[in-house]
Structures are given as structure tokens and as C-alpha cells.
C-alpha positions as CSV (number, residue, x, y, z in Angstrom):
1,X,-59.7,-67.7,50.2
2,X,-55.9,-66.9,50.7
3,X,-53.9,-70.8,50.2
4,X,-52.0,-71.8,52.3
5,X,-51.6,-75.8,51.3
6,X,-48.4,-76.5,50.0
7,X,-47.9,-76.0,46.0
8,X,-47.1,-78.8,43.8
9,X,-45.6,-78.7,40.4
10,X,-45.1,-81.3,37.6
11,X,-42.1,-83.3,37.3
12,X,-41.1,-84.1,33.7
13,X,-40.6,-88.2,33.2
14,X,-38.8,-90.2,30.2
15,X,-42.3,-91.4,29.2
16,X,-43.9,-87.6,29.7
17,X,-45.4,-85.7,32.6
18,X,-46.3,-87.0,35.9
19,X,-49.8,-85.3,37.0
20,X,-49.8,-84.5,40.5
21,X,-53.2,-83.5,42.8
22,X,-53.4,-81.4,45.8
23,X,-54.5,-83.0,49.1
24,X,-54.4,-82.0,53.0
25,X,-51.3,-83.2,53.8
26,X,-49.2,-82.3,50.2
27,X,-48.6,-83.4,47.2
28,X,-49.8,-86.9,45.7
29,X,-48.5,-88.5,42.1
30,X,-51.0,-90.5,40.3
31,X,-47.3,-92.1,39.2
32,X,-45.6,-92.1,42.4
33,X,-41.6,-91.2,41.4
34,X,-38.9,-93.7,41.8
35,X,-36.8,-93.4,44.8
36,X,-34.4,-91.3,43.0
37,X,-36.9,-88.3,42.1
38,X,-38.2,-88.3,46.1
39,X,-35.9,-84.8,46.1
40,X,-37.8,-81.3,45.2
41,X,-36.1,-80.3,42.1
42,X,-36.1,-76.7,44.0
43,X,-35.5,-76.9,47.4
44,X,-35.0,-72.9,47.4
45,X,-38.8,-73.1,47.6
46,X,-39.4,-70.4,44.7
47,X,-43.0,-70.2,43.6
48,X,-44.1,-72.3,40.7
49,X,-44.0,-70.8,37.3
50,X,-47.7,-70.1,37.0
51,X,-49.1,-69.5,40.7
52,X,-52.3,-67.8,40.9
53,X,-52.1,-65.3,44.3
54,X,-51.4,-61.2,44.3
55,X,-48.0,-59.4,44.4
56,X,-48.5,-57.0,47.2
57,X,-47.3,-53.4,47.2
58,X,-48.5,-51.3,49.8
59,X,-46.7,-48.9,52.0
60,X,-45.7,-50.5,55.4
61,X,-48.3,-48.0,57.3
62,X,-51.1,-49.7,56.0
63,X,-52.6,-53.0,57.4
64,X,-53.6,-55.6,55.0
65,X,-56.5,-58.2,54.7
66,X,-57.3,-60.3,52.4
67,X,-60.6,-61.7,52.6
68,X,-60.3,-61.1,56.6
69,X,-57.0,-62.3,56.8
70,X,-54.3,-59.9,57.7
71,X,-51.3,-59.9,55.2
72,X,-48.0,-58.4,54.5
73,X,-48.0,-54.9,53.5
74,X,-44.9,-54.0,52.5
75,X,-43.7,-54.3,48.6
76,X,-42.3,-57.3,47.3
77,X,-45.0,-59.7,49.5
78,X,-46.3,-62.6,47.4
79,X,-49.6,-64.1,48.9
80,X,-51.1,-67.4,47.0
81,X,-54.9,-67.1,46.7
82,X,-57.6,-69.2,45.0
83,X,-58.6,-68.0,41.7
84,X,-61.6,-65.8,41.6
85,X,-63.0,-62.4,43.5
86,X,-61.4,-61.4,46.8
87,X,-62.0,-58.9,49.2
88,X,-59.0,-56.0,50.1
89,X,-59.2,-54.1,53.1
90,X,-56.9,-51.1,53.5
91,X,-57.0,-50.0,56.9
92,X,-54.6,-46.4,58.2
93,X,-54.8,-44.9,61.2
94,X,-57.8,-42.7,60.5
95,X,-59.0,-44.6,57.3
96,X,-60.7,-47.9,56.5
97,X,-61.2,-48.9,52.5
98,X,-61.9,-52.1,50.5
99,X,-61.9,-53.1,47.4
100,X,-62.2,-56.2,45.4
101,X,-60.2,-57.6,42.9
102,X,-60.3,-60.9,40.8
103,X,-57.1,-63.2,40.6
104,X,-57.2,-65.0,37.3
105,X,-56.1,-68.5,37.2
106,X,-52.1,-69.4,36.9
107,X,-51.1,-65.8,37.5
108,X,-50.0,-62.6,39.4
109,X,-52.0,-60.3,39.9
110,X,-50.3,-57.2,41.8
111,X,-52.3,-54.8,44.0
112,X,-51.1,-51.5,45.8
113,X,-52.6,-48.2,46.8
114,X,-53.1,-47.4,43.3
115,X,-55.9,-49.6,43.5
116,X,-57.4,-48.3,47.0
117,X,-58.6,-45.4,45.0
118,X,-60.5,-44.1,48.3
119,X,-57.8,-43.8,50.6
120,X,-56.3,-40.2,51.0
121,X,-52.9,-39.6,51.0
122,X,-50.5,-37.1,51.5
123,X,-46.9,-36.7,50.8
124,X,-43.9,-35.6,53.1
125,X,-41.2,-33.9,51.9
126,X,-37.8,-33.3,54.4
127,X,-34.6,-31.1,53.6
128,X,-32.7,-32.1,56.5
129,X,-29.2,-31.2,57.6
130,X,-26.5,-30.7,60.9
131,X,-25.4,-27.3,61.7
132,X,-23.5,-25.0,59.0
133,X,-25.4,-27.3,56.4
134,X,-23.5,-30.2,57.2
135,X,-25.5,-33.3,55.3
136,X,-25.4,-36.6,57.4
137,X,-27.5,-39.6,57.5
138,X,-31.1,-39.6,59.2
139,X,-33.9,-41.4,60.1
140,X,-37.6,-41.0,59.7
141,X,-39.9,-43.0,61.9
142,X,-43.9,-42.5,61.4
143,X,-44.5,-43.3,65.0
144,X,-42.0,-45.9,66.3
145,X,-41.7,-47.6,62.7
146,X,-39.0,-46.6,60.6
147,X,-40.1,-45.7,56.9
148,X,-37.1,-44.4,55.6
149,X,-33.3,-43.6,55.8
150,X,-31.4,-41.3,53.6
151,X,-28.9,-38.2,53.5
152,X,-30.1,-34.7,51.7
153,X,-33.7,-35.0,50.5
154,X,-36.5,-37.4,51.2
155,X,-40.0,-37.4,50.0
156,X,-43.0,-39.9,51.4
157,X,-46.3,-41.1,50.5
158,X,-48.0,-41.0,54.0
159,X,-51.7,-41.4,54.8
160,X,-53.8,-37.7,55.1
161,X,-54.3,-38.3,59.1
162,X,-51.9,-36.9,61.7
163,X,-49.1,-38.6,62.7
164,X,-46.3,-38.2,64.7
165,X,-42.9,-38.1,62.7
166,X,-39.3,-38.1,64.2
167,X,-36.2,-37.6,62.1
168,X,-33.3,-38.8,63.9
169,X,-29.5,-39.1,63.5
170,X,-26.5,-40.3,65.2
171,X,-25.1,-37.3,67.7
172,X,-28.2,-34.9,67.3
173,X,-30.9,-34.4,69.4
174,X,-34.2,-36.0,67.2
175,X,-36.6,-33.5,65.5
176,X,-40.1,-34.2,66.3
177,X,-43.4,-33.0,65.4
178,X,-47.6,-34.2,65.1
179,X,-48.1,-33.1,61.7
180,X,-51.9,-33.1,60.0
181,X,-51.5,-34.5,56.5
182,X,-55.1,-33.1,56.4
183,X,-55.0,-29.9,56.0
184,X,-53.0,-29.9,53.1
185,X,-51.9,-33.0,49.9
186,X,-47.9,-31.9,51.0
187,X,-46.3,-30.7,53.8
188,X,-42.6,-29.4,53.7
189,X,-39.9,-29.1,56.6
190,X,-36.3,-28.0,56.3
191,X,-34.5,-29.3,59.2
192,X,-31.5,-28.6,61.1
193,X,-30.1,-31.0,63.4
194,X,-28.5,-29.9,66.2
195,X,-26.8,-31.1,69.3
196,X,-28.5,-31.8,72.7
197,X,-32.2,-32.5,73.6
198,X,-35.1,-33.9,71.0
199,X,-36.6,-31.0,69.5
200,X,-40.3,-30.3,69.3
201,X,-42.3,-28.2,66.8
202,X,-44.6,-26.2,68.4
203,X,-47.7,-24.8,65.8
204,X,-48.5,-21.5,66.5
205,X,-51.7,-20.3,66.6
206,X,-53.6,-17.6,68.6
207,X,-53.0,-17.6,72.6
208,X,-54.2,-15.3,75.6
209,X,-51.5,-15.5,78.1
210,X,-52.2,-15.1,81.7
211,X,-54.3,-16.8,84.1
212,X,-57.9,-18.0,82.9
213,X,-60.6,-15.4,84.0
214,X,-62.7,-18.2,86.0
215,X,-60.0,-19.4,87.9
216,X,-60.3,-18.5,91.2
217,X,-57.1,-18.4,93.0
218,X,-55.3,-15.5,94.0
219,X,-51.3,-15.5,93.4
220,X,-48.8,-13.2,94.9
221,X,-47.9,-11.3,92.0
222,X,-51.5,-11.3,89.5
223,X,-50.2,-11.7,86.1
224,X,-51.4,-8.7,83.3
225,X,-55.0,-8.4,81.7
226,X,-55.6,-11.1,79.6
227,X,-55.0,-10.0,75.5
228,X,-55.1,-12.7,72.9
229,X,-52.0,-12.6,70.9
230,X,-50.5,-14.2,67.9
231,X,-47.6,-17.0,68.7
232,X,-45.4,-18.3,65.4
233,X,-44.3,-21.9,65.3
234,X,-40.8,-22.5,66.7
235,X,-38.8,-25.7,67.7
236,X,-38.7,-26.3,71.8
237,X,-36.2,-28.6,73.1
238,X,-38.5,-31.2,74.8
239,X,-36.4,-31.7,77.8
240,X,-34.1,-29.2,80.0
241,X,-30.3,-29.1,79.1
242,X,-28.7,-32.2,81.2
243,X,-25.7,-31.8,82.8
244,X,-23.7,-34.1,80.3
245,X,-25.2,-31.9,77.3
246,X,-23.8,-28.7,78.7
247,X,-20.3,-30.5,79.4
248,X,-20.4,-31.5,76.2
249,X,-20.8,-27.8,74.6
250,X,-17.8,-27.1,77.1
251,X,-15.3,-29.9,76.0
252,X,-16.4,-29.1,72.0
253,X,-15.1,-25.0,73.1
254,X,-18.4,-23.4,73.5
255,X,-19.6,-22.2,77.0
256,X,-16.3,-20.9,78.3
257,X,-16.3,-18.7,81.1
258,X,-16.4,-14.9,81.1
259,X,-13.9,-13.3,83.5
260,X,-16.4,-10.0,83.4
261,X,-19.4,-12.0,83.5
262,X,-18.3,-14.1,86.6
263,X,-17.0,-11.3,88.2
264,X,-20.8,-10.1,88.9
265,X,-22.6,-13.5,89.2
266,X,-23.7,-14.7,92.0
267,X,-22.4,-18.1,93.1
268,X,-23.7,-21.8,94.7
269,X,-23.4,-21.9,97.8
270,X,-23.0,-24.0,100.9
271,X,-26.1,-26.4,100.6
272,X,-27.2,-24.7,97.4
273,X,-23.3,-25.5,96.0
274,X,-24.0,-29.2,97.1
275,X,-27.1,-30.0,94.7
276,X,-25.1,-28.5,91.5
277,X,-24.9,-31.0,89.3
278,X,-21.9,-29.1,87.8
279,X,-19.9,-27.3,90.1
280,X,-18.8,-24.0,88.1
281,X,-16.0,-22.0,89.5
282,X,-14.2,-19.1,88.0
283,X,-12.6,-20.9,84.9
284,X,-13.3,-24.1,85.8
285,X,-16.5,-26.8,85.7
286,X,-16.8,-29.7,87.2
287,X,-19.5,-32.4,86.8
288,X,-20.2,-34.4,89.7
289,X,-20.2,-38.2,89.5
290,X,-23.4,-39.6,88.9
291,X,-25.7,-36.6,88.0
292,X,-24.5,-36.6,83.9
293,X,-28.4,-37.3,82.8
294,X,-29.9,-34.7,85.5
295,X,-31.0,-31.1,84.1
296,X,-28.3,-28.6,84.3
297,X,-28.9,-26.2,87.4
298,X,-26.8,-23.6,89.3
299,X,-26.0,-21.8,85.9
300,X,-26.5,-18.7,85.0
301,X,-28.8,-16.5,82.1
302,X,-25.6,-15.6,80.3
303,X,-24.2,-18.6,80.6
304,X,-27.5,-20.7,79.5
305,X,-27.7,-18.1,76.2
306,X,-24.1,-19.5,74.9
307,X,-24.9,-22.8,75.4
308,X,-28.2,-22.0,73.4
309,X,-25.7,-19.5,71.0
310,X,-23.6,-22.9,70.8
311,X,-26.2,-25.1,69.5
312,X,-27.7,-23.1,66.9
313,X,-30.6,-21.9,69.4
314,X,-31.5,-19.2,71.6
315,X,-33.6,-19.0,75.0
316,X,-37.0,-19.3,74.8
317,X,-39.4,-15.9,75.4
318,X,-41.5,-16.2,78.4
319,X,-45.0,-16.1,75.9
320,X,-43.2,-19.0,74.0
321,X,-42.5,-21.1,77.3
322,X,-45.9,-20.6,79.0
323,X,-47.6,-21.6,75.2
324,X,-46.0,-24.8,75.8
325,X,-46.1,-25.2,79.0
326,X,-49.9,-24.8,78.5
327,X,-50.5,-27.2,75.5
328,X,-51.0,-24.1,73.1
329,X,-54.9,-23.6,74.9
330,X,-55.5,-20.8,76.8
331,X,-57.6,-22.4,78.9
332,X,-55.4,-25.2,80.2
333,X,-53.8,-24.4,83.6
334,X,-51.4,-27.2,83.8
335,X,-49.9,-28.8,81.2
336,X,-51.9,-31.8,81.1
337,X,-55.0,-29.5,81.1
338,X,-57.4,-27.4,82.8
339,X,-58.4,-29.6,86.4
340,X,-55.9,-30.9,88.6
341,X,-56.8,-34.3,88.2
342,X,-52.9,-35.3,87.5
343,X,-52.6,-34.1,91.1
344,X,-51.9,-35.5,94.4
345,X,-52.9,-32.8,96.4
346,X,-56.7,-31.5,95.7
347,X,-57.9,-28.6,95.5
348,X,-55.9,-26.7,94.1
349,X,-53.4,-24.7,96.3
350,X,-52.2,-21.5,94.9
351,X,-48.6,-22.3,96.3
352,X,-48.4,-26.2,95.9
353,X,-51.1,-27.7,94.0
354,X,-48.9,-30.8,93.1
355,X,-46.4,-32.5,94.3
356,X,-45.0,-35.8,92.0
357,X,-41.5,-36.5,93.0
358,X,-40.9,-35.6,97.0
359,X,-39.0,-32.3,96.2
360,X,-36.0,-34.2,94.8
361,X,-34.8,-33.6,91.4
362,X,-34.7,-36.3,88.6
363,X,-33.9,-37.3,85.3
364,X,-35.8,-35.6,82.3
365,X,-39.1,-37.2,81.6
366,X,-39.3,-39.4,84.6
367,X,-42.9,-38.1,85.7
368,X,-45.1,-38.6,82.1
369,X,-48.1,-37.4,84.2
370,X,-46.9,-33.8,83.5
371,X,-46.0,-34.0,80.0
372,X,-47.8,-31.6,77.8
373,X,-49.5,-32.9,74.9
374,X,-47.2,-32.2,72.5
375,X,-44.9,-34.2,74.2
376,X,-42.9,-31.8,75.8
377,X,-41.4,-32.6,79.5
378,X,-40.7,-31.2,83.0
379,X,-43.1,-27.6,82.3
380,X,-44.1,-28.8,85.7
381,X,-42.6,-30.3,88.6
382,X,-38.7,-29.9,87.7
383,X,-36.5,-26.8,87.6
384,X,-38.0,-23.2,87.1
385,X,-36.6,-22.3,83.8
386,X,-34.5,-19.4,82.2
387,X,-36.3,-17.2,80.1
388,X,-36.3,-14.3,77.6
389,X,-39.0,-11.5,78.3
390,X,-41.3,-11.0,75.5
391,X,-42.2,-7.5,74.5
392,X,-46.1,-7.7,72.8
393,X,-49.0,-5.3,72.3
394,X,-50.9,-4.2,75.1
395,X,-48.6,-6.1,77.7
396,X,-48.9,-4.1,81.2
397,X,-45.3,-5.0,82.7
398,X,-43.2,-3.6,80.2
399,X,-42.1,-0.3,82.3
400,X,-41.4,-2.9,85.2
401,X,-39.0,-5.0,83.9
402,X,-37.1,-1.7,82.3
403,X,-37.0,-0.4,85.6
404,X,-35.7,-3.5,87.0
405,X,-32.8,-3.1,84.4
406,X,-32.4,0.0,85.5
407,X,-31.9,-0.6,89.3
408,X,-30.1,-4.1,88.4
409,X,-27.6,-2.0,85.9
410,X,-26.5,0.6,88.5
411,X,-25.1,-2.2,90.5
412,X,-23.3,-3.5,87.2
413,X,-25.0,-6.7,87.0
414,X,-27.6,-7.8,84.4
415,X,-31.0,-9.3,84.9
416,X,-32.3,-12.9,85.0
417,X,-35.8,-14.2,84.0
418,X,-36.9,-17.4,85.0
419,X,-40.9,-19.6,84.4
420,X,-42.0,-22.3,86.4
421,X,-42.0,-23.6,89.6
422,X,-39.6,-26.4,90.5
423,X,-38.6,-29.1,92.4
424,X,-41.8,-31.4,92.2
425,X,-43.9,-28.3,93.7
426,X,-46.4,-27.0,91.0
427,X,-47.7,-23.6,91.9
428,X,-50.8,-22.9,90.1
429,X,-49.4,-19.2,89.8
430,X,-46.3,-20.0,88.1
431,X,-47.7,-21.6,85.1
432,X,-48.8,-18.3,83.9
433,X,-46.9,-15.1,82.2
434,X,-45.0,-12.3,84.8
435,X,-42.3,-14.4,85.7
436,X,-39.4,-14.0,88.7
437,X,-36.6,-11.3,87.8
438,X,-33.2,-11.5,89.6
439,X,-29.6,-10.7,88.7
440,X,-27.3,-12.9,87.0
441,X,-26.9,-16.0,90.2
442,X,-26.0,-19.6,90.1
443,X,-29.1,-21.3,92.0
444,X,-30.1,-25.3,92.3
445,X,-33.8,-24.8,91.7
446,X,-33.3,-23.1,88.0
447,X,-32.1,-24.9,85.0
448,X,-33.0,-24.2,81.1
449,X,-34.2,-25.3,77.6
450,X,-33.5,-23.7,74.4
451,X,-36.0,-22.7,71.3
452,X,-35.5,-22.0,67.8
453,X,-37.6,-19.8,65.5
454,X,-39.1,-21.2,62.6
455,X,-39.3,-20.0,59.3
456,X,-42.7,-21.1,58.0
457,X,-42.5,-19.9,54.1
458,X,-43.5,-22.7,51.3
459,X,-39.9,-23.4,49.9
């Protein structure tokens, strides 16, 4: 079994060694030392020069036991055991493996994952940088536990199971992804950091856009047939733009305003201009007191794309945002899944199936009910979000939106695309592809994210 009585060592004498025993409550002398030797020659407490336990070396994302007593896993861990056979267990998040191993007498024996010769494992490898290149200092956290810290390149043993990694550094928005150490003995990301929201990788995979053939509810504007199509990874940013995060790209010179461009768009108004959490007036922006960590509303498409443009981004495409919004499964209809149970209003109502905040706006991330499951925030029940239209095979809309361009572009002012319903009021409709077009305006109710393609190609 694993010791944990106090150790005793021998204490030299004039006239030779004094033998010592072990008993329950320490150490005993069968020549008990003069008043002068009552001090341990080592109060440091280092281990005695022959101890019989096991040098541990295991990663810290393995749990430990030692004959059904949990240890230290991390390197460096010295555990005292009785000589003879003991039992390891090796336990990960989706594995469990023993072994045994025999601790001689009087010395250390050290055991690590090169002895759980069952346990899978997998190995990350991160390129990570800021924009332009830029190398600075980062993070990486398997779940909440930090595993390493580094600038430039880093490379983990991990267990093969799925985790959830976040690379983080000071002043950028964290990068964050579910990766399956499964599928394949290494996985590789090249990173770049960039200022703003957290980051999520989206997996691509195949995905019919448009609202599930079973689900009976009729919308005001039925989106097109249903076609599966192909959508490639990218990085969405897991919350909408706050206020302070668009002041920010303003202070650092990005997001200036556009004489032309404001010449044509359509202001905030009256009540509207009073729930802007930044009042934007030609060549001037002002953020109101109190609403820095709200989403940023009452802005515009071209002025959302610089502010993308500014962090290394771009808008999302509408396919892109309802894959998201729908937890990459076609069958979902929320983005918790495909009932209404995260509802408080049931059945479902083609014009309000839920309601979660009272129709007032909050902070990012403050209703986790509506969270999809790759973490991703407020695809439900916040703003109705900017988008890019996305031109695919066999999409039915296409001559619409060009002939909205064409009636929008005779009056000399561009076209706006926005997903999503808003406000705390989730349409069942709105979840789905065919989106609202408008020209260029400044509205409370709409607010943005931005994406970032991917380039998937083994380095």
C-alpha cells in the first residue's frame, strides 16, 4: 500500500549506528539519543537516501491511483510505497488503464505513460501568432487547466479523446475549438490572434440549409428548396462585437467614417437613436456611459465590414451563420436543437417561439440556454446579425437579391443583409437561410460578428 508513516533514518554515533524501528506515532531508537541529537539532522525534510516508493511522471490530464488511492500526476511527484507489486490506474477523459508494477526494496522506481502502454494518445501541435505575424506569449488550456505557455511553436502529448482547447493571450480575443484527437495520432493549427471576441472553429461538414421538411410552420417569406451543400471550416467570433470592441478599432484608426458612405445611410433615430449603445454621427462616435460590454448596434453593413477588415476578419456569409446558428445539423431548428424545450412559450409560434430576456438587450452570453453547442452565443434571442449573401449551387434567390441591388443602386445606396431575430424574440422563421435585405441604415435591433476562413491544408 502507498506509506504514509513518517520515515526514519539512522543517526551515526561515536560507538556506531543507532538502529531505529518504525511505529504508529514515529520513530523509536533502541538507543534513545542524548538531549543534544533530539534535532533532525535534515529538517528540509528531503527523502532518505534509499526510500522505496515511485517517481511519478505523468502528464497533468491524467488522474492517478495507486492501489485505489488517488495521487499526483504531474512530473517530479515522489510517492513512498511498500516494497512489492502495486496496482496503477491511469484514468483520461475517455480512457481507463492499469497496470502493475513492482517497487523493489530501498529504491525509486519511476513510472509514466510510457508504462500505460494501453492508453492512446495523440499529440497537438500549435503555430500561433498576433496579426502581421507578430509572435507574443500564449496560453493553452485543455479545458480550464493550463498545460502549457510559450511564444512561436508548441507541441503536446494529449490523450486520443476530444477535448476542448483554448489558446489565449493578453489583448486578443482566445481561439477555441473541440478538437477529436481520434480521428487522427496529430492534429495541426496555425493560429492567428486577433483583437475582439473569442474565436470559434467551426468544422465543416455537409449541411442542407433551409427549414427542415417536417416542420410544420409556415413563415412569411418560405426559405428555398432544401439542397445539401458542402460548408468549409472557418473561425466564428463566439459573441457579437461589443460596443467597447468597436471603440477600440476606432481609437487604434480603423473604422473611420466615410463622408460618401454616411452621406447615404440611414441614421438612429428618436427612440431608435436612444438604445444606441454608440451614438455615430457624421465624423464622430460616441459611446454611451454604461453600455461598453453591450453588442454593438445602430451600425451599419459597411461600417461592420471595416471593423471586420480591421481585425483581420470579414463578415460571415448567411450559409456560414445559419450552420452555426444551427449547431452544424440540419435538423436542428434552434440552436440548442430541434424541439423547443429551451422555450418559455410552447408550441412553437412561427413569429415568437421564445422569449428569454423581456425584449431588453444584454451582455453577450448572459442567456446559456441559447448557446449552440459549439459554444457559440446570442444566434438566438439578441441582435439580428449583419451578413454576407452566399452564392451556392442550386440556390433559388439569387436573381432576387441582384434585383434588389439593382433597385437599391438606382437610388445610390448599397444593400444590407441581416440573420436572426432579436431582441429576446426567437422567430422559428428566422433561424433559417433567405434573410431581411435593406439599404445601408443604422437600426437598434441589428448588431454583428465577424468570421474568418480557414485554410485546412496539412503544413
Amino acid at each position: 500500500m502507498v506509506s504514509l508513516l513518517p520515515r526514519c533514518v539512522a543517526r551515526p554515533t561515536v560507538a556506531g549506528l543507532v538502529l531505529t524501528v518504525m511505529a504508529a506515532a514515529g520513530c523509536t531508537s533502541a538507543n534513545p539519543p542524548s538531549p543534544a541529537e533530539q534535532a533532525d539532522p535534515d529538517p528540509s525534510g528531503a527523502p532518505p537516501p534509499h526510500p522505496t516508493g515511485l517517481d511519478m511522471d505523468f502528464a497533468s490530464w491524467a488522474s492517478v491511483r495507486i492501489d485505489g488511492e488517488t495521487v499526483a500526476s504531474r512530473s517530479d511527484v515522489f510517492v513512498p510505497v511498500d516494497p512489492g507489486p502495486h496496482t496503477v490506474t491511469v484514468e483520461t477523459s475517455c480512457q481507463k488503464v492499469e497496470f502493475e508494477v513492482d517497487a523493489p526494496a530501498r529504491r525509486r522506481t519511476r513510472i509514466g505513460l510510457d508504462h500505460a502502454t494501453a492508453l492512446r494518445t495523440a499529440t497537438l501541435e500549435l503555430e500561433v501568432a498576433g496579426p502581421e505575424g507578430k509572435l507574443a506569449p500564449y496560453r493553452v488550456l485543455l479545458g480550464d487547466r493550463q498545460i502549457g505557455e510559450t511564444t512561436g511553436f508548441f507541441k503536446v502529448l494529449l490523450p486520443a479523446c476530444t477535448s476542448h482547447i483554448v489558446v489565449a493571450s493578453e489583448g486578443f480575443g482566445r481561439f477555441i475549438e473541440d478538437i477529436d484527437f481520434s480521428a487522427d495520432a496529430t492534429q495541426r493549427r496555425t493560429i492567428t490572434l486577433a483583437p475582439g471576441p473569442d474565436m470559434v472553429r467551426i468544422a465543416g461538414g455537409a449541411f442542407t440549409p433551409g427549414m427542415p421538411a417536417d416542420l410544420e410552420v409556415e413563415c412569411y417569406d418560405q426559405p428555398p428548396p432544401r439542397r445539401q451543400v458542402e460548408v468549409p471550416a472557418f473561425d466564428l467570433d463566439r459573441t457579437e462585437v461589443t460596443a467597447a470592441q468597436w471603440m477600440a478599432c476606432r481609437d487604434a484608426g480603423g473604422c473611420q467614417p466615410d463622408r460618401t458612405k454616411d452621406g447615404v445611410t440611414k441614421p438612429a433615430l428618436g427612440a431608435d437613436a436612444k438604445a444606441c449603445n454608440v451614438v455615430i454621427r457624421p465624423g464622430r462616435a460616441t459611446l454611451v456611459t454604461g453600455r461598453e460590454a453591450y453588442p454593438m448596434n445602430c451600425i451599419s453593413q459597411w461600417e461592420a465590414e471595416a471593423y471586420c477588415e480591421w481585425a483581420g476578419k470579414r463578415l460571415p456569409t448567411d450559409l456560414e451563420w445559419e450552420f452555426a446558428a444551427r449547431s452544424r445539423n440540419s435538423e436542428a431548428v434552434f440552436p440548442w436543437g430541434t424541439d423547443d424545450s429551451a422555450c418559455n412559450n410552447a408550441p412553437l409560434d412561427p413569429q415568437v417561439a421564445c422569449q428569454f430576456d423581456e425584449g431588453a438587450l444584454a451582455p453577450p452570453c448572459s442567456f446559456a440556454k441559447t448557446n449552440t453547442e459549439q459554444g457559440v452565443c446570442d444566434m438566438a434571442g439578441s441582435l439580428s446579425e449583419l451578413t454576407r449573401y452566399a452564392e451556392f449551387p442550386g440556390r433559388d434567390d439569387t436573381e432576387k437579391k441582384r434585383e434588389l441591388e439593382r433597385l437599391f443602386g438606382a437610388s445610390h445606396r448599397s444593400t444590407q443583409y441581416t440573420m436572426g431575430t432579436s431582441w429576446g424574440s426567437v422567430s422559428v422563421c428566422d433561424q433559417f437561410i433567405n434573410g431581411q435585405w435593406s439599404t445601408w441604415h443604422r437600426a437598434p435591433r441589428e448588431g454583428f460578428r465577424c468570421a474568418r476562413s480557414v485554410d485546412t491544408s496539412t503544413p
